[in-house]
C-alpha positions, 0 to 999 in steps of 0.5 A: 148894561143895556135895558130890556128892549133896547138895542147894543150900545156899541158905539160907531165913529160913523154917524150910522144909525146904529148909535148907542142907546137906541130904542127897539122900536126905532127904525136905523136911518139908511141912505135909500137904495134901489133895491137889495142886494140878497143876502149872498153878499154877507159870505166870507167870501165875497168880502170887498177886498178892502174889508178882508179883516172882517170876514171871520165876522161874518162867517162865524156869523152864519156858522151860529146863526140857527143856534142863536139868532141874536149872537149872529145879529151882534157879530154882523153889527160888529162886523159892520162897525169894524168895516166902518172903521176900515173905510169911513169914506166907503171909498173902496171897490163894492164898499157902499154897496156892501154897507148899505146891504148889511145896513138893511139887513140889520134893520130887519133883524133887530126886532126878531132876534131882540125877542128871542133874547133870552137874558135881558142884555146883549152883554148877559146874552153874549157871555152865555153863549160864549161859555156855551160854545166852550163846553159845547164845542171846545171840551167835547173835542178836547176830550175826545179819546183820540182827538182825531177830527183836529179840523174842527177843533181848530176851526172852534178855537178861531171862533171861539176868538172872533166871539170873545172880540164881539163879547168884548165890543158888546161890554165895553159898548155897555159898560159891563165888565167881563166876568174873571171866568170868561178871562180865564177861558179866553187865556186858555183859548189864546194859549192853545189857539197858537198851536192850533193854526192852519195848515196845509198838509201836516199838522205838526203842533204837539197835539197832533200825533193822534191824527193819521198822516202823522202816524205813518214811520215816514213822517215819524221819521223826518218829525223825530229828526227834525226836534234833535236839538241837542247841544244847540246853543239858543240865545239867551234871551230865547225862553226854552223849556227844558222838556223840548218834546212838549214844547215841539222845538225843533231844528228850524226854530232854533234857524229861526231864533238864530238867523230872524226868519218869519214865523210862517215861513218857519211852518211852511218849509217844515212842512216842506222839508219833512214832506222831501225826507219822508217821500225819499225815506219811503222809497229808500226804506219800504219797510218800515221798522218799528221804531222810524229812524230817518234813513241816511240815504234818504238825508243825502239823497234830499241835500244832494239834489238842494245844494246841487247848484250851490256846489256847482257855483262854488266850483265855478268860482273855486271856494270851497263849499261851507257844508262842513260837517262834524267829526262825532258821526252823531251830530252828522245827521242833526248838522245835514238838517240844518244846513238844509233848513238853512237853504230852504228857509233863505228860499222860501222868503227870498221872495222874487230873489228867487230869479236871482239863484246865484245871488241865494247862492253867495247868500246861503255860502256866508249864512251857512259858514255862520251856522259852521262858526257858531255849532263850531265854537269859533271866535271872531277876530274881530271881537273876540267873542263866539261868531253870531250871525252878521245881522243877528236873529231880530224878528224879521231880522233876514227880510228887513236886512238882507232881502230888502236891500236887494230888492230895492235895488232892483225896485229902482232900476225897474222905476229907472226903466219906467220914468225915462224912454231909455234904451234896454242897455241903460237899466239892470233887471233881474239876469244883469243883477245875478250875472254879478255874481257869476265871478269872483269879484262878487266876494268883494260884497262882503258880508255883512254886505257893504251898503257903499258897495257897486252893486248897490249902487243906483243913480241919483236921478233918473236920467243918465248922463250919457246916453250912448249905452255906456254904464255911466250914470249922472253925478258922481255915483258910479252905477255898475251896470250890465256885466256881460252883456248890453243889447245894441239894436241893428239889423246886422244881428241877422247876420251875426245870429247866424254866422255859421249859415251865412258864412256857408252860403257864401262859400257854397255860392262860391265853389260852385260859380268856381265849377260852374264857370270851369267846366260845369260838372262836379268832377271838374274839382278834382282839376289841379287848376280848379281844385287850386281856385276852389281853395280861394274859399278859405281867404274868404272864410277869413274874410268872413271871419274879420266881419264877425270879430269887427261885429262881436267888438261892435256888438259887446261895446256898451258892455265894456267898462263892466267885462272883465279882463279875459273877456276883453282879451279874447275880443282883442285877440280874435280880431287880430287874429282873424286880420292876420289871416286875412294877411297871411292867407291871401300872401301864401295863396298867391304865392303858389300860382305859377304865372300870377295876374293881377293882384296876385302877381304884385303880392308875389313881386313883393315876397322876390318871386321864387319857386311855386310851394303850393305847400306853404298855403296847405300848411297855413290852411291846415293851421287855419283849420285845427280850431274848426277841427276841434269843434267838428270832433267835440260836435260829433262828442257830445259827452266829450264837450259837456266834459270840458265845458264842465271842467275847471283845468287850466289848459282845458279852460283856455281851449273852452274860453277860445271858442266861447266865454265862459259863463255860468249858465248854459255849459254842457246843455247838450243833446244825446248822439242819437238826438245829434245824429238825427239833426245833423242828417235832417240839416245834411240832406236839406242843404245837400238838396238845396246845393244840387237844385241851385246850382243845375238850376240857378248857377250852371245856367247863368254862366254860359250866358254871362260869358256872352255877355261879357264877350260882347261890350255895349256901347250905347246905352238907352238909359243911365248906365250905372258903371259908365268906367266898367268894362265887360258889362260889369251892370249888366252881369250884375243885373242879370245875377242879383235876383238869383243871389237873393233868391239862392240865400232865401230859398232855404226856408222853402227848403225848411218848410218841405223838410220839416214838413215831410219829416213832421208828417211821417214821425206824426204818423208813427206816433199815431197823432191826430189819427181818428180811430173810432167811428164816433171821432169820425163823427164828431169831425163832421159837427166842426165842418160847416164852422171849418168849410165857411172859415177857410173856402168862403172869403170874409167880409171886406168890412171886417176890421183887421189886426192884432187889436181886432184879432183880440177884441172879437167877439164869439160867435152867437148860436145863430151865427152857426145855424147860418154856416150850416145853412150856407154849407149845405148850400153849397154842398147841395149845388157840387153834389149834382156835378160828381158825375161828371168828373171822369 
């Protein structure tokens, strides 16, 4: 027990000033700082960061200063050794400083509050006042009629413990035994302090029915059917009370008992889930009875929007679901919470598992069909006795066995992506590791999941053994790498991205050269010879088509060894389809002209000449075409096309899987008709706009001249003649129309912009946006003018440094900095206003 006088023997592992058995009248030894610091730095709320753990110190510091000084002057020494004992080196961010702050200020209150000491010890002092404050604060509260403020009590209770911590370190330092009586009250602090804890919306310990949000019939309602554990089996060694509406058991502390799961993610999706019930119960049921039972379509409208991707994953894969529920309609409701405690306490510590949805999902499917084995009774196989959950229900038993394993998985592949200048195709991120389980073969994981399964799998060093894009990886592990897609990086993606565009220009281009050169004008199409050369567009379509199946393959190529074989099947066979056209349309063709040239006329020798059966190419063209027609109908159908690409019949899969590969993701996202019809009728008039003034404009006037051209051979040349083995000025022709190729394919953006433009503008102003109404918004535009008038009319300095990092990095303008755009504005103004008269 310390002396009348004399300060706290708490001793420090720091060689601080503040020693055991120091004098009153002994100043502490500081380090000497300019300066101090105020006294705003010992809020709880600005505690370095490295320091946290002391900020209920301090802030119950503050709280019990003006009651007694000298308990606030202990608690802050404590605090003070505490963060000592934190960082001894004062390493950390603000951590000197911080230090040496409260250093000075508990020099200056040693001595006034060691004189308003009202026992002759700080250990006598501190026990006082600590069963002060528990009759003061605590019974009162306690025993409060309707314990309503249960903010309060909850914030006594936490300071009550910080006390007993300080209480504790202030004997000890003395070496004064705590009296039995504060034990005791200490115990029962302890006892209720872990159902007093913090919450976010509702308080849902037992103590907590008096407050007003949980005395409304929705709350009630989601509460009562969440503690129905009846007929539960809780493990053995689980200490469960008999009277389970005392003890406030419910259904996701048994989750939590069975499957391991953290005690505050247990808190925080029982709040979650009784919010979701109770804001659906009262929209289902705005009358409450008088006694709230949770309505059932409530249950099924809450588990219907939470499995609506786990069911659709399941039908994607064709599994059944593992929502099995029960045939006693009593244990139906009790099974439906369950499984949605499940799912929700699987997502609320799935932490950044949480972009790997498919990857909850095959999760939630074998955690689920476990909750079925066990409330069913099954017996395993394997032991022959009850199922139990694979990885058992340890503390923290999910986090450490089952989120984990993944996460280091992809916490690998990101430091694979770090440590080498690898290319996007050589590491997984969060999209290639869920695409795994986009197929079937991810049931080959297992479960418990086979830790010497592929996904797991991650390369010895960092360094891949080949680096040409191959999911190969150094030494003998087998790395399983991307599954559906592997980035390749080339301009030829211009092309590719928007095949459908590019293909289009390049048959316009050449219907219209057709017409252009056989007459002139539209109607020359309906010409049998003409309307004969114009369906030449279709061997180049199929042309076209062989470049984009060379570049899928090109393009899919690194993705190989990890697609499967459906997918590969298709790339094989759109190739050879798209080469056997190229074929067969070309043979047909010609064999429909009467007195074929050229390539035309050999095509035909070799198929033994014959009658002209213009039929045979309609025929092929029309076979050609039935994919295309397909698509144009399910394109004006939308409905018709999220149907299919959502269904899973056989005959429906293959047309889909034709067209498309069949993924996961991205099936039936399509607009409404009426969305569809306003985008097809914009994209129609643009380009129909577009075709008219390009061909009257860019390719009707060219042809006359380049048929002059060609008439006339040049035979001496003033420079180096490119094709000096060409005939008809093969050079010249080319010259005269590549500008006007190029600037017909790149026009359609001008075309865009006038479009989206004027289209923009007229559905801006039937929505009435940026219309100024009032007088007082015409105003407030007149403040912004001068800013606006000096940034776009006045040319900015030649010296301004430019680029991104300059964008970034400039400074705001000063006040001043405005008063002199005002300045030049009016200026300027003032020079343009004399000449208006002038104008007629």
């Amino acid at each position: 027990m310390a002396a009348p006088g004399r300060r706290p023997d708490m001793s420090s592992p720091s060689p601080s000033p503040a020693g055991a058995g120091t004098s009153g009248g002994r100043r502490l030894l500081r380090t000497q700082t300019v300066g101090n610091l105020g006294e705003s730095i010992f809020d709880s709320e600005v505690v370095p960061s490295s320091l946290v753990e002391i900020a209920p110190i301090l802030r119950v510091a503050n709280e019990v200063e003006a009651t007694n000084p000298r308990v606030a002057y202990l608690c802050r020494f404590y605090a003070f050794e505490k963060a000592h004992r934190l960082d001894p080196t004062s390493s950390g961010r603000g951590v000197r400083q911080f230090k040496t702050a409260l250093l000075q200020r508990l020099e200056r209150e040693n001595d006034p509050t060691l004189k308003g000491r009202v026992h002759q010890s700080d250990a006598r002092e501190m026990q006082r006042f600590y069963r002060e404050y528990y009759k003061k604060y605590i019974q009162a509260l306690q025993n409060a009629a309707d314990k309503a403020d249960r903010a309060l009590l909850t914030k006594a209770y936490q300071t009550a413990a910080v006390l007993f911590e300080v209480l504790k370190a202030v004997n000890v330092s003395q070496s004064v035994e705590v009296d039995q009586a504060i034990l005791d009250t200490h115990n029962k602090v302890e006892e209720k302090q872990k159902l007093y804890v913090p919450y976010n919306i509702l308080p849902l310990d037992p103590d907590s029915i008096s407050q007003s949000i949980m005395r409304f019939p929705e709350i009630q309602a989601a509460v009562y059917a969440l503690r129905n554990t009846r007929g539960l089996p809780w493990p053995k060694d689980h200490e469960k009370k008999t009277d389970e509406k005392n003890t406030g058991k419910d259904l996701l502390d048994w989750l939590q008992a069975m499957f391991g799961f953290q005690k505050d993610n247990v808190s925080n999706q029982r709040e979650h889930l009784v919010l979701l019930l109770a804001n659906v119960h009262i929209r289902e049921v705005p009358k409450a009875d008088q006694q709230p039972k949770l309505e059932d379509r409530a249950l099924d409208a809450v588990m219907k929007k939470l499995f609506k991707n786990y069911k659709k994953w399941c039908k994607y894969l064709g599994r059944k679901s593992s929502l099995w529920l029960p045939t006693i309609q009593q244990e139906v409701q009790q099974r439906k919470l369950l499984y949605m405690g499940l799912y929700l306490l699987i997502w609320g510590e799935a932490a950044n598992l949480r972009f790997m949805p498919e990857c909850l999902c095959y999760i939630y499917h074998h955690m689920a069909f476990e909750l079925y084995g066990m409330l069913a009774g099954n017996v395993s196989p394997m032991t022959g006795e009850n199922v139990k959950p694979a990885y058992g229900g340890d503390e923290e038993a999910f986090l450490m066995k089952v989120v984990t394993p993944i996460y280091k998985v992809i916490e690998k592949e990101a430091e694979r992506s770090k440590t080498i200048k690898s290319k996007h195709s050589h590491w997984r991120n969060y999209d290639d590791l869920n695409e795994y389980f986009w197929s079937v073969d991810c049931f080959r994981l297992g479960w418990p999941m086979r830790a010497d399964a592929d996904f797991f799998k991650t390369p010895k060093d960092a360094y891949p053994n080949r680096l040409d894009g191959e999911n190969r990886s150094a030494g003998s592990v087998h790395w399983m790498g991307k599954v559906n897609f592997v980035e390749i990086r080339s301009f030829w993606h211009i092309f590719r991205s928007f095949d459908r565009m590019w293909i289009f220009l390049i048959l316009s281009l050449q219907a219209m050269i057709i017409i252009a050169w056989n007459g002139g004008t539209p109607s020359d199409i309906f010409d049998a010879r003409v309307f004969k050369q114009v369906l030449s567009l279709f061997i180049t379509a199929a042309i076209l088509k062989l470049v984009q199946a060379l570049l899928d393959i090109v393009f899919g190529w690194k993705a190989r060894r990890s697609m499967s074989f459906a997918v590969k099947l298709r790339y094989v066979l759109k190739l050879v389809s798209a080469a056997a056209w190229v074929v067969i349309l070309p043979v047909t063709y010609a064999y429909t002209w009467e007195n074929p040239t050229g390539l035309a006329k050999t095509i035909k020798s070799w198929l033994g000449g014959g009658q002209n059966q213009p039929s045979l190419y309609i025929l092929a063209v029309v076979i050609y075409l039935a994919p295309n027609i397909l698509a144009s109908m399910l394109f004006l159908f939308p409905f018709l096309r999220r149907f299919l690409e959502s269904s899973n019949v056989k005959v429906i899969t293959f047309i889909m899987w034709w067209s498309q590969p069949r993924l996961f993701v991205g099936r039936g996202m399509h607009e409404g008709a009426f969305s569809l019809f306003k985008y097809t009728m914009f994209w129609v008039l643009l380009l129909a706009m577009k075709l008219i003034v390009s061909f009257y404009v860019e390719i009707k006037p060219l042809v006359q001249p380049t048929k002059d051209i060609m008439k006339q051979p040049i035979r001496t040349f003033q420079w180096h003649e490119f094709f000096p083995h060409g005939t008809n000025n093969i050079g010249v022709v080319i010259a005269l129309w590549a500008p006007i190729i190029l600037v017909y394919f790149m026009d359609t953006q001008i075309w865009y912009a006038l479009f989206s433009t004027l289209i923009g503008g007229i559905y801006g102003a039937y929505r009435r946006l940026g219309e100024i109404r009032t007088l007082g918004m015409l105003r407030s535009r007149f403040e912004s003018l001068p800013v606006a008038f000096n940034e776009r009319l006045i040319p900015s300095d030649t010296n301004k440094s430019k680029g991104l990092r300059a964008a970034f990095s400039r400074k705001p303008k000063a006040s001043g900095d405005e008063k002199e755009d005002e300045k030049r504005a009016c200026k300027i103004c003032s020079n343009v206003e004399p000449n208006y008269h002038k104008l007629p």
